[in-house]
FISE-46296 format. One record per residue: residue in three letters; x, y, z of N, C-alpha, C, O in turn; residue number from 1. Coordinates in nm, 3 decimals, m for minus. Last residue first. Example, Ala and Ser with C-alpha at 12.3 -4.5 7.8 and 13.67 -1.06 7.14 Angstrom:
2
+------+---------+---------+---------+---------+---------+---------+---------+---------+---------+---------+---------+---------+-----+
| rest |     n.X |     n.Y |     n.Z |    ca.X |    ca.Y |    ca.Z |     c.X |     c.Y |     c.Z |     o.X |     o.Y |     o.Z |  nr |
+------+---------+---------+---------+---------+---------+---------+---------+---------+---------+---------+---------+---------+-----+
|  ser |   1.285 |  m0.225 |   0.708 |   1.367 |  m0.106 |   0.714 |   1.290 |   0.003 |   0.787 |   1.341 |   0.114 |   0.804 |   2 |
|  ala |   1.319 |  m0.569 |   0.780 |   1.230 |  m0.450 |   0.780 |   1.320 |  m0.330 |   0.780 |   1.424 |  m0.332 |   0.846 |   1 |
+------+---------+---------+---------+---------+---------+---------+---------+---------+---------+---------+---------+---------+-----+
This chain:
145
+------+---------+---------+---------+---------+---------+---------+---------+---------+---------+---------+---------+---------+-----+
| rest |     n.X |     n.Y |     n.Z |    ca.X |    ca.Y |    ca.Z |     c.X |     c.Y |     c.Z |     o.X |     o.Y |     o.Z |  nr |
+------+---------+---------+---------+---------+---------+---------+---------+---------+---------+---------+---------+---------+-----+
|  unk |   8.463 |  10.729 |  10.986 |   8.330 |  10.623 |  11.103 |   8.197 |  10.747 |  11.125 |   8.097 |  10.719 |  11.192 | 145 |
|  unk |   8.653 |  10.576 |  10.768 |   8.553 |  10.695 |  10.817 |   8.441 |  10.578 |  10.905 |   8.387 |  10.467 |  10.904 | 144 |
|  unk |   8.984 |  10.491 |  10.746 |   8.853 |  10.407 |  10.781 |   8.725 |  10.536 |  10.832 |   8.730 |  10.574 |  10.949 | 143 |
|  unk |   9.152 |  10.653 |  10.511 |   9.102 |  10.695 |  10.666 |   8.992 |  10.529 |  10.641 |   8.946 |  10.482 |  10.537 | 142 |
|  unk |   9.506 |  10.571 |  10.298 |   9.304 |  10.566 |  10.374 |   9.262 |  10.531 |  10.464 |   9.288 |  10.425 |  10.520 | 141 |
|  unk |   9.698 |  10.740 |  10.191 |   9.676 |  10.696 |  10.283 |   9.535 |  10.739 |  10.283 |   9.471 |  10.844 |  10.276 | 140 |
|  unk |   9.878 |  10.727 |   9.879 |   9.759 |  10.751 |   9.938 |   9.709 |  10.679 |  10.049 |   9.674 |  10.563 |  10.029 | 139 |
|  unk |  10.147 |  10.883 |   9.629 |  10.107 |  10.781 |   9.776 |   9.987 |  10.842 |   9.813 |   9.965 |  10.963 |   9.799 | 138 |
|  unk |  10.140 |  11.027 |   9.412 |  10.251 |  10.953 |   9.452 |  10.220 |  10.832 |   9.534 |  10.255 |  10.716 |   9.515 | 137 |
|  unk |   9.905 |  11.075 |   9.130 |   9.926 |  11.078 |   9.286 |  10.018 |  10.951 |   9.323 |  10.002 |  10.833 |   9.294 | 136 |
|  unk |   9.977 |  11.390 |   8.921 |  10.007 |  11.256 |   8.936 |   9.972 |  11.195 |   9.116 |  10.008 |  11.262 |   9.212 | 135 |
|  unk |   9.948 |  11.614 |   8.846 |   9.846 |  11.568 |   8.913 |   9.852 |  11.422 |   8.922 |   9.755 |  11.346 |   8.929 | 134 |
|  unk |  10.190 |  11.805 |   8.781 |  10.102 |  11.683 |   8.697 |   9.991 |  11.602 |   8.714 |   9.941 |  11.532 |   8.625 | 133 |
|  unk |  10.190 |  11.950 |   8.986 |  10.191 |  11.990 |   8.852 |  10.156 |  11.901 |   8.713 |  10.116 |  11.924 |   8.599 | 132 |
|  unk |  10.198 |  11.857 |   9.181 |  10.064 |  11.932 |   9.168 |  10.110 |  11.995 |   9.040 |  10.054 |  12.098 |   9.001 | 131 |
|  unk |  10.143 |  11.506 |   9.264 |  10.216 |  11.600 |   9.218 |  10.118 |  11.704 |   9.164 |  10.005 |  11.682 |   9.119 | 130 |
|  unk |  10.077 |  11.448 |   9.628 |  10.012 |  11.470 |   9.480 |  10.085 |  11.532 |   9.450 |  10.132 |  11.617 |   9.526 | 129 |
|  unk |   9.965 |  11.265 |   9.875 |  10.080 |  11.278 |   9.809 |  10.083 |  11.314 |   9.682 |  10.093 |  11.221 |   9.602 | 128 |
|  unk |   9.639 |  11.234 |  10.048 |   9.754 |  11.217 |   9.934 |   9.828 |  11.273 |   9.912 |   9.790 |  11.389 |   9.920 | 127 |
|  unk |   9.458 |  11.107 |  10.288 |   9.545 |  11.190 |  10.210 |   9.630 |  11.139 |  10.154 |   9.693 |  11.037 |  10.179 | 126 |
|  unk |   9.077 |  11.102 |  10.213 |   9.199 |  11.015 |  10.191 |   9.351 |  11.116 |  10.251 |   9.317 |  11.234 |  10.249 | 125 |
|  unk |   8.822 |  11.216 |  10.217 |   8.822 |  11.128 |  10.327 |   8.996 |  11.058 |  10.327 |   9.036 |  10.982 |  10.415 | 124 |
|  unk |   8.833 |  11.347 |   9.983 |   8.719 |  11.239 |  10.007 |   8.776 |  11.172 |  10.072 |   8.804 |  11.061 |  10.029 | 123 |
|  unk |   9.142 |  11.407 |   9.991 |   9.051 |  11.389 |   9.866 |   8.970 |  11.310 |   9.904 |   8.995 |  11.192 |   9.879 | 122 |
|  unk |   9.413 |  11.663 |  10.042 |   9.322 |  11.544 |  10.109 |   9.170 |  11.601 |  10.017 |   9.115 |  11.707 |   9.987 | 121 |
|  unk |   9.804 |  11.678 |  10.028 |   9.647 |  11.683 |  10.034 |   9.517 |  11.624 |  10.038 |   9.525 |  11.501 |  10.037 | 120 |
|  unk |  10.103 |  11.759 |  10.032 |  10.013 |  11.688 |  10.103 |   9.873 |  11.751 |  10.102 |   9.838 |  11.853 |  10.163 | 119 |
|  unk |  10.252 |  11.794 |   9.705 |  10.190 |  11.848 |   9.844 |  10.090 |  11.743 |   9.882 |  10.022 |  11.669 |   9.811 | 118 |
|  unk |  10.534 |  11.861 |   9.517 |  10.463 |  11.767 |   9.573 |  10.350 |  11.841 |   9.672 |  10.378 |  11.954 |   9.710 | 117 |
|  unk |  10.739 |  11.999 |   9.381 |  10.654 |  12.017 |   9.268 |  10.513 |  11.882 |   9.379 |  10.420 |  11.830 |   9.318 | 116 |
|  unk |  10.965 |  11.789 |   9.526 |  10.959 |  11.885 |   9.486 |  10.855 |  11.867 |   9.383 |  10.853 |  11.770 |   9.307 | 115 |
|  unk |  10.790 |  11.617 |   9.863 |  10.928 |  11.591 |   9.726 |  10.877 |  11.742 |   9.671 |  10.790 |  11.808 |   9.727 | 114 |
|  unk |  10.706 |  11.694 |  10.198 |  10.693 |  11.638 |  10.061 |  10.793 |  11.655 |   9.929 |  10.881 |  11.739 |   9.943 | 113 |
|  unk |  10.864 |  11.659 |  10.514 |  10.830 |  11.767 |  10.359 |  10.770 |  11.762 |  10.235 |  10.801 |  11.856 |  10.161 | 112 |
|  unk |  10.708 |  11.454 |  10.713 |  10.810 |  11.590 |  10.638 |  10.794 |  11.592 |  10.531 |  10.715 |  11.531 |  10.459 | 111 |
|  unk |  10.395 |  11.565 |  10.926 |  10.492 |  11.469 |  10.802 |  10.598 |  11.514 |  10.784 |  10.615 |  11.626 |  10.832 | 110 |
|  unk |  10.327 |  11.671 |  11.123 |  10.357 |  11.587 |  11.179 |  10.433 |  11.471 |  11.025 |  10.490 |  11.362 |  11.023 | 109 |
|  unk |  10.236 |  11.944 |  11.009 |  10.348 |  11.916 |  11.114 |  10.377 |  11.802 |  11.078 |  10.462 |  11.800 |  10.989 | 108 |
|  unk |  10.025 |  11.842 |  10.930 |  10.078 |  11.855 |  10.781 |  10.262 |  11.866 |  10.883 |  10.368 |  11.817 |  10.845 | 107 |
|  unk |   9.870 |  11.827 |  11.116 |   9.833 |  11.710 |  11.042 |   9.989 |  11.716 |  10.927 |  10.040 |  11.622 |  10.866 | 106 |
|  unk |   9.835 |  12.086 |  11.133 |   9.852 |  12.075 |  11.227 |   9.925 |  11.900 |  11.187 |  10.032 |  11.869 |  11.239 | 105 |
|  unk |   9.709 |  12.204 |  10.936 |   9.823 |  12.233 |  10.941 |   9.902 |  12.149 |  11.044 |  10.025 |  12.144 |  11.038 | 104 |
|  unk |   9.564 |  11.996 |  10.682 |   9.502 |  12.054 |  10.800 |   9.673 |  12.060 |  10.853 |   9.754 |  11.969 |  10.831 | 103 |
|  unk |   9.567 |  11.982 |  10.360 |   9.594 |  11.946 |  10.453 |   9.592 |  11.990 |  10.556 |   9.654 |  12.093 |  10.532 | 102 |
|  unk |   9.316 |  12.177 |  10.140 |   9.444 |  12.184 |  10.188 |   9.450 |  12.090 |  10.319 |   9.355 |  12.102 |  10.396 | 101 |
|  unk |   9.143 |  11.940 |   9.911 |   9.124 |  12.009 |  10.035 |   9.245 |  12.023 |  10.060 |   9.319 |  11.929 |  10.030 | 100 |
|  unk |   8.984 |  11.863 |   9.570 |   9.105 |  11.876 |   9.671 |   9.103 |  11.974 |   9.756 |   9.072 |  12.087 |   9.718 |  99 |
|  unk |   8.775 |  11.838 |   9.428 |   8.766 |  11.808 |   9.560 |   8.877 |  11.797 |   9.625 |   8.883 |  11.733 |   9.730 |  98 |
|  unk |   8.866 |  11.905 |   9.140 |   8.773 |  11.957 |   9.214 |   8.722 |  11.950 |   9.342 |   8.639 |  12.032 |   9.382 |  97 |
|  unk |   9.005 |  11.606 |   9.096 |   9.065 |  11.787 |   9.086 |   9.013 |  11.896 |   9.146 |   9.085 |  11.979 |   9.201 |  96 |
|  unk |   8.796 |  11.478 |   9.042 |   8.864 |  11.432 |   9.142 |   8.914 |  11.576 |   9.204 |   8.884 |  11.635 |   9.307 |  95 |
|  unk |   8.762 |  11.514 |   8.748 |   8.636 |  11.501 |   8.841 |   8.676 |  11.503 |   9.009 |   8.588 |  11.527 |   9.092 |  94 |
|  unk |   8.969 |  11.489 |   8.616 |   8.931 |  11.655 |   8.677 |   8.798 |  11.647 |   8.785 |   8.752 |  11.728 |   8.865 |  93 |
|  unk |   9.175 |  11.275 |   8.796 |   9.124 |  11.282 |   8.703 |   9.041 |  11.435 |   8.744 |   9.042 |  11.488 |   8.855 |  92 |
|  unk |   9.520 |  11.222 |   8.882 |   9.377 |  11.220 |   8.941 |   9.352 |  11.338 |   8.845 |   9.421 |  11.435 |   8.812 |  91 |
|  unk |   9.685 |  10.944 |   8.733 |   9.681 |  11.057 |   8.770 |   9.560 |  11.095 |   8.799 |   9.470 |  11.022 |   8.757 |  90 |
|  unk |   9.842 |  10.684 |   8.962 |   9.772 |  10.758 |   8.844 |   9.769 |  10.876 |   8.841 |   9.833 |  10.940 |   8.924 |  89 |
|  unk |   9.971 |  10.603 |   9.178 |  10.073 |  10.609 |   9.057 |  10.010 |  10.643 |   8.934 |  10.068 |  10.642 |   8.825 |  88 |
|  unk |   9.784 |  10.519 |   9.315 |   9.857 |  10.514 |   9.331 |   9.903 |  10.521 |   9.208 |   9.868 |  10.434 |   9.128 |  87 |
|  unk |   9.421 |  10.634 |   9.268 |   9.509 |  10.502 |   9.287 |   9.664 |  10.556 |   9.237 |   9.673 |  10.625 |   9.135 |  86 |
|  unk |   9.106 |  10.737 |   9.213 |   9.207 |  10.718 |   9.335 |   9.300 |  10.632 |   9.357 |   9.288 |  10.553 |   9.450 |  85 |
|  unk |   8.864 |  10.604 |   9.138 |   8.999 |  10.648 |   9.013 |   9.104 |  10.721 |   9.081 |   9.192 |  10.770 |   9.011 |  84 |
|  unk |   8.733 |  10.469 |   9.283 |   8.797 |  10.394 |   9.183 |   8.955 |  10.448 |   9.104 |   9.060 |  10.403 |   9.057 |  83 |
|  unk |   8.636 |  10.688 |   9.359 |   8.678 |  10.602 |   9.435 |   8.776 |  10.529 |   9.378 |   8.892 |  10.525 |   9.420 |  82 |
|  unk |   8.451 |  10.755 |   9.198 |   8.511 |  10.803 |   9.178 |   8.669 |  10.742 |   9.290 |   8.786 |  10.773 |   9.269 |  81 |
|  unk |   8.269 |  10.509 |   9.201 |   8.279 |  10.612 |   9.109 |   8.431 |  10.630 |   9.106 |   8.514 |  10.562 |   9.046 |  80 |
|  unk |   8.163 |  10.575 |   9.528 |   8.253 |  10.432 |   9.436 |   8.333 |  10.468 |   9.302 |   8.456 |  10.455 |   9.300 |  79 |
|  unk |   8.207 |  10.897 |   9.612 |   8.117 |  10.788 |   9.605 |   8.218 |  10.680 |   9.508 |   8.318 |  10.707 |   9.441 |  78 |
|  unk |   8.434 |  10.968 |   9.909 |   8.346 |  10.973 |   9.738 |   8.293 |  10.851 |   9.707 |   8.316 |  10.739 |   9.751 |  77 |
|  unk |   8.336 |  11.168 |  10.188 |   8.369 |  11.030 |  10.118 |   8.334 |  11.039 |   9.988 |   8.234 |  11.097 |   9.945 |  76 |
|  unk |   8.221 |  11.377 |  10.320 |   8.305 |  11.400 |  10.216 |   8.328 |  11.283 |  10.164 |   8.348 |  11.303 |  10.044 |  75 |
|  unk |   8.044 |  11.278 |  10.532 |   8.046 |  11.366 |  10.414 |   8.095 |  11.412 |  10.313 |   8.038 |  11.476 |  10.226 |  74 |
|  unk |   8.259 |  11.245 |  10.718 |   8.210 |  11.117 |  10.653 |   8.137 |  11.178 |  10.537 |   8.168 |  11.128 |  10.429 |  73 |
|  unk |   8.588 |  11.480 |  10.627 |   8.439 |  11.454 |  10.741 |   8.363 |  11.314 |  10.627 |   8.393 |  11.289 |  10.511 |  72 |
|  unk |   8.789 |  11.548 |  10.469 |   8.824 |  11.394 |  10.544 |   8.657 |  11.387 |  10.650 |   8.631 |  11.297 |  10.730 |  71 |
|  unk |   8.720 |  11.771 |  10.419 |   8.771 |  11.647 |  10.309 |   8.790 |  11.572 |  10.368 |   8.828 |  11.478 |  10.298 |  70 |
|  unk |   8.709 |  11.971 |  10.637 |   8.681 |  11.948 |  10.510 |   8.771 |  11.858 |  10.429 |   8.882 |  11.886 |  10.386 |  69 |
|  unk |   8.816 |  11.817 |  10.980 |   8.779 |  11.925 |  10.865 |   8.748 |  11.855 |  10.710 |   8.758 |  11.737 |  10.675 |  68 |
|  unk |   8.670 |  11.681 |  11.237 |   8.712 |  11.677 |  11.115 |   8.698 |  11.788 |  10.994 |   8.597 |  11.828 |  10.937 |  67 |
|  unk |   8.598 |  11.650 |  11.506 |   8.616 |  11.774 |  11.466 |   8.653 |  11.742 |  11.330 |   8.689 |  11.855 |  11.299 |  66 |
|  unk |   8.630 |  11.400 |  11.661 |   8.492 |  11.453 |  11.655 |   8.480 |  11.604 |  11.558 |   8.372 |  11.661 |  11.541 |  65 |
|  unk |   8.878 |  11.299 |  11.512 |   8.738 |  11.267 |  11.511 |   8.593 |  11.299 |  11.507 |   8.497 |  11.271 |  11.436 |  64 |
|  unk |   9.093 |  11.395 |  11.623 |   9.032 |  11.481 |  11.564 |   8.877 |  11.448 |  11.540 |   8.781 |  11.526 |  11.543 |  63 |
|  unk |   9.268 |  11.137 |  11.699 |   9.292 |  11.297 |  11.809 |   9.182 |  11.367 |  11.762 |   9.135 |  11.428 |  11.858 |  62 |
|  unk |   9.250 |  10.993 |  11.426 |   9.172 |  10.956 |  11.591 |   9.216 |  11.043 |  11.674 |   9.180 |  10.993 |  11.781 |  61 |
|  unk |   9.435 |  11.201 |  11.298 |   9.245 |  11.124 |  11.293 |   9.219 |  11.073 |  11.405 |   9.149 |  11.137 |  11.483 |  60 |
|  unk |   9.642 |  11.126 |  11.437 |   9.608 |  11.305 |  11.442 |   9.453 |  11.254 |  11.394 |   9.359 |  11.277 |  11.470 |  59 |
|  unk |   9.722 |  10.853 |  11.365 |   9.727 |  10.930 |  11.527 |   9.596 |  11.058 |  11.505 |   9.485 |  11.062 |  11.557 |  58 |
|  unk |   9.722 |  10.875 |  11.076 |   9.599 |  10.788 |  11.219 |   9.574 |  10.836 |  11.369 |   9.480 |  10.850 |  11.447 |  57 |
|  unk |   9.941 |  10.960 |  11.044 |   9.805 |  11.012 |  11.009 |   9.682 |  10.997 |  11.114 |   9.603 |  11.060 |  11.185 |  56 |
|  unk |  10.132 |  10.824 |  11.225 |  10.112 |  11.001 |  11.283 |  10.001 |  11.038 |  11.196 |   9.940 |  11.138 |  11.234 |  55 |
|  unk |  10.134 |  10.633 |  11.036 |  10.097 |  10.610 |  11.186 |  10.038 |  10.731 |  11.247 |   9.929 |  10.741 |  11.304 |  54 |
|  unk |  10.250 |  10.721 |  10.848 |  10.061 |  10.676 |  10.834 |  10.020 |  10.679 |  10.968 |   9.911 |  10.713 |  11.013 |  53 |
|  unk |  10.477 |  10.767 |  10.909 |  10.424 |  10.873 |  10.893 |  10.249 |  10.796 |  10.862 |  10.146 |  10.863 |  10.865 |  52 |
|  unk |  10.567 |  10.486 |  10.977 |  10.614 |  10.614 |  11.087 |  10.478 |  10.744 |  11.029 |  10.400 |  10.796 |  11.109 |  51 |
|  unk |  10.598 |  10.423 |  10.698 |  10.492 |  10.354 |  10.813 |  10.465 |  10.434 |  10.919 |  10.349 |  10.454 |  10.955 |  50 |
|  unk |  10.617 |  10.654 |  10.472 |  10.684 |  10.547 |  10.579 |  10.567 |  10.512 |  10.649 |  10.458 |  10.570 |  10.650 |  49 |
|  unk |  10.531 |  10.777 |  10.172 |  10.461 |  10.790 |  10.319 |  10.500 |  10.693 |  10.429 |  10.402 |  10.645 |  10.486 |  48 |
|  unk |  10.807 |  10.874 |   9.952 |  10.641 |  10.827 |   9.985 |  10.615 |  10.808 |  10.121 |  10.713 |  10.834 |  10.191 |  47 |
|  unk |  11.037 |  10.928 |   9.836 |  10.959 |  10.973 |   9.855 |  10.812 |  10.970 |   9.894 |  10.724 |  11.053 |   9.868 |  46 |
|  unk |  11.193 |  10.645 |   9.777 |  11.229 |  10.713 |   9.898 |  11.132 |  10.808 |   9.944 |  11.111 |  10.809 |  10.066 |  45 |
|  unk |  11.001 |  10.344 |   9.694 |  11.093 |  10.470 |   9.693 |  11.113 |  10.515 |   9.780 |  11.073 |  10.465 |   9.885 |  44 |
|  unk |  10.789 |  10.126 |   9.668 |  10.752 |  10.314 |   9.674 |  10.899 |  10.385 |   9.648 |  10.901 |  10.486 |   9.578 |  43 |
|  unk |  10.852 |   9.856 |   9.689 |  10.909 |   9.946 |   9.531 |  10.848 |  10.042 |   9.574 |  10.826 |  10.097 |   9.466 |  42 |
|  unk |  10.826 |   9.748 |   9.901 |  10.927 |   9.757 |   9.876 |  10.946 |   9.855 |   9.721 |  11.048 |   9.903 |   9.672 |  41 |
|  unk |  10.505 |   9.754 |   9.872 |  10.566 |   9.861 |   9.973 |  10.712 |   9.856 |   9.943 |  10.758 |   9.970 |   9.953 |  40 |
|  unk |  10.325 |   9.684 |   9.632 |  10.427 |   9.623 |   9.660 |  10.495 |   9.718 |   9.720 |  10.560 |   9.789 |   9.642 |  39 |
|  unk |  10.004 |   9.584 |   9.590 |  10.083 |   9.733 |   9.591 |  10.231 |   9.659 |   9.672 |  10.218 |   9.583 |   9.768 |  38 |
|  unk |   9.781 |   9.478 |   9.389 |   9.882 |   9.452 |   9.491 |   9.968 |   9.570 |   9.465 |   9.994 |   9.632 |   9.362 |  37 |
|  unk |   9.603 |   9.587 |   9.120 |   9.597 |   9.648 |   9.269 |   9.691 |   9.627 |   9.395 |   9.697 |   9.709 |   9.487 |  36 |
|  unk |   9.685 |   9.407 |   8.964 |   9.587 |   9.336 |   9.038 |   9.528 |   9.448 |   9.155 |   9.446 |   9.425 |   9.244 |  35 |
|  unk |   9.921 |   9.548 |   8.866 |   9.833 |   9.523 |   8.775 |   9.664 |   9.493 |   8.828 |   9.560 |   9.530 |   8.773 |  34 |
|  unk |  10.162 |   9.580 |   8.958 |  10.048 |   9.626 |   9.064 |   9.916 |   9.606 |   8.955 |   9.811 |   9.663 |   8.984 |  33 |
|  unk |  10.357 |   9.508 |   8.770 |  10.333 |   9.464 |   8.936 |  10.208 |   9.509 |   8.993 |  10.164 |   9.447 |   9.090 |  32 |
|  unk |  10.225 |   9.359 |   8.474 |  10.284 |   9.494 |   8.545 |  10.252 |   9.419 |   8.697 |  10.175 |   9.329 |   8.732 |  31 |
|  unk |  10.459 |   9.184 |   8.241 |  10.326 |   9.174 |   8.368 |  10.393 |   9.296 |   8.443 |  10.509 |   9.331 |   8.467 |  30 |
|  unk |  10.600 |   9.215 |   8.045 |  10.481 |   9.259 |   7.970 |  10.409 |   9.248 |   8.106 |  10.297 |   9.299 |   8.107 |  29 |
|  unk |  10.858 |   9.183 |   8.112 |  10.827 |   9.081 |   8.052 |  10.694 |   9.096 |   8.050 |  10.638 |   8.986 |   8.052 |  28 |
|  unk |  11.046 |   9.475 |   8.021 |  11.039 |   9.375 |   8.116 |  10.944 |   9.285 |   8.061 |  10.935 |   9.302 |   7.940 |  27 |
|  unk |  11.168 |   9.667 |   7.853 |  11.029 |   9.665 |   7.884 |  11.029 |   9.602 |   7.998 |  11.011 |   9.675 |   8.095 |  26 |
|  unk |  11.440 |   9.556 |   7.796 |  11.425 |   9.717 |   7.845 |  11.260 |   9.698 |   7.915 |  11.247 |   9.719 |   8.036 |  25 |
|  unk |  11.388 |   9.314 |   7.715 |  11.398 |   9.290 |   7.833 |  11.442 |   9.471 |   7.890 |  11.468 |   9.498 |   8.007 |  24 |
|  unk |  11.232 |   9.357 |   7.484 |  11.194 |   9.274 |   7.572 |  11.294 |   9.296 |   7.689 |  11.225 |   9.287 |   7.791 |  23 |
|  unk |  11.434 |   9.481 |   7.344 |  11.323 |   9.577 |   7.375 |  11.269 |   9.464 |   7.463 |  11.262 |   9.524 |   7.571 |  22 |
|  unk |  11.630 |   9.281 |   7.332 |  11.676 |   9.354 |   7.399 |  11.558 |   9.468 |   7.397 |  11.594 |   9.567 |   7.460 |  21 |
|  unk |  11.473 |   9.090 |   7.149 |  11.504 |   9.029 |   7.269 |  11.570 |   9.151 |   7.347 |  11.567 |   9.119 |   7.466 |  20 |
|  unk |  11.517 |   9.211 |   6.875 |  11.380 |   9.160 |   6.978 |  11.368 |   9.153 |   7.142 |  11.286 |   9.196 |   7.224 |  19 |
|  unk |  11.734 |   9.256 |   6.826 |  11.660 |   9.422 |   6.867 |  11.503 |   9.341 |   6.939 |  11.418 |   9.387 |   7.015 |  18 |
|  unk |  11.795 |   9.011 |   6.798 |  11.872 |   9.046 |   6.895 |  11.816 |   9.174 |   6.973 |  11.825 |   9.206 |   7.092 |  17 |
|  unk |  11.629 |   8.919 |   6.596 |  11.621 |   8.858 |   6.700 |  11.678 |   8.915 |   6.822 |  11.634 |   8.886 |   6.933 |  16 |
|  unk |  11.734 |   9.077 |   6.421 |  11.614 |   9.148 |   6.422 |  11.598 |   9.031 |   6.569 |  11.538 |   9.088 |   6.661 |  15 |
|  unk |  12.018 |   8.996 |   6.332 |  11.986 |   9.169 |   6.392 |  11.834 |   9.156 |   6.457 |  11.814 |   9.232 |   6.552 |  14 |
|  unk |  11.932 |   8.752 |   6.231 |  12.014 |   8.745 |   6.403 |  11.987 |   8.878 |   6.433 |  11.937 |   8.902 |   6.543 |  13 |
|  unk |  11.808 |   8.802 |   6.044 |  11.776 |   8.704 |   6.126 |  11.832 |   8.699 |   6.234 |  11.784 |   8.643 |   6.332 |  12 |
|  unk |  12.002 |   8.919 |   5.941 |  11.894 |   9.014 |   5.913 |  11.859 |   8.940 |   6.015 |  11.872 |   9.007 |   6.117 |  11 |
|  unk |  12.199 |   8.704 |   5.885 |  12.270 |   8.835 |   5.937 |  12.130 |   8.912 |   5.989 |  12.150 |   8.975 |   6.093 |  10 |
|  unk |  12.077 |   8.550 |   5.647 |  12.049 |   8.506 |   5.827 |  12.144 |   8.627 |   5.910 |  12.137 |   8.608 |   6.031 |   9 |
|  unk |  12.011 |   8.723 |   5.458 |  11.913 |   8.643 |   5.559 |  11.946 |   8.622 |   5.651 |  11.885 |   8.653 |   5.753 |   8 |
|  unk |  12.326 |   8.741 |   5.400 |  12.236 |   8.870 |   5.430 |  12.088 |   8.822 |   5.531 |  12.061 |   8.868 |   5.642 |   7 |
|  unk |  12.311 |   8.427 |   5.342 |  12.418 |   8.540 |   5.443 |  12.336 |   8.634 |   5.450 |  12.245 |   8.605 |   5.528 |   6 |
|  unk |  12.175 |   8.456 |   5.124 |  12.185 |   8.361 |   5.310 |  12.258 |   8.449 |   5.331 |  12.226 |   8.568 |   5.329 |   5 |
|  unk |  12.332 |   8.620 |   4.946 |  12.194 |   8.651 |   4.966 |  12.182 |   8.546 |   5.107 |  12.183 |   8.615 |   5.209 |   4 |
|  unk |  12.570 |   8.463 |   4.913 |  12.558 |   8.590 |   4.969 |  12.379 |   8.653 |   5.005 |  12.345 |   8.726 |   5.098 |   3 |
|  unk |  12.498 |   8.258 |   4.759 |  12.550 |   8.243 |   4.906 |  12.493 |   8.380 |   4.970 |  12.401 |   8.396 |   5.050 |   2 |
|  unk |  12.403 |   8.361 |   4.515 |  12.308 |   8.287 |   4.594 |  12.356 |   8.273 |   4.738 |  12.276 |   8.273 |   4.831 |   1 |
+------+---------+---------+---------+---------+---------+---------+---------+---------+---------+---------+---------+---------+-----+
């Protein structure tokens, strides 16, 4: 009869301990960007510096009257799909279909993108896309006028 407690509460401490250590591998179940807050201190090293949105904006307002394909007000996506444009997802086939090569000139003024990465542009946006997973890293948005 001892020995059987014993085994209980031995079982009782293993299974509290594999509890509490998948809890804190996971973290505590709230995701950070859950709300859409995008928290600029957790991008990493590979994503779009302030320096480089700046030089987006720059080269859009230099271009304005000339906009190429995927960034003209014509190209904007509708809400829809709008939606499914977000940081750290992956872009969906409806999306897949409206990717535009980055305008070269536009593509100067970044460096390099990460490996398996490219700078490209989706209804008015550009993005940071893995192009083998179609994951999107970072997304800078044009105000279209």
């Amino acid at each position: 009869m001892r020995s059987r407690r014993w085994l209980y509460a031995c079982a009782g401490v293993l299974f509290a301990l594999a509890s509490s250590a998948g809890f804190a591998l996971h973290g505590n179940g709230h995701s950070r960007d859950k709300h859409g807050d995008h928290d600029d201190d957790d991008r990493g090293g590979s994503v779009y510096s302030d320096h480089d949105r700046d030089a987006m904006r720059d080269w859009y307002d230099d271009h304005h009257d000339h906009l190429p394909p995927g960034l003209a007000e014509r190209d904007q996506l509708p809400p829809g799909l709008e939606k499914q444009l977000v940081v750290r997802g992956t872009l969906p086939p409806g999306l897949r279909k409206k990717i535009q090569r980055c305008p070269e000139d536009m593509e100067r003024r970044l460096p390099p993108p990460p490996p398996d990465c490219e700078h490209v542009v989706i209804g008015g946006h550009v993005v940071l896309l893995n192009i083998k997973s179609f994951a999107v890293v970072d997304i800078v948005h044009f105000e279209l006028r």
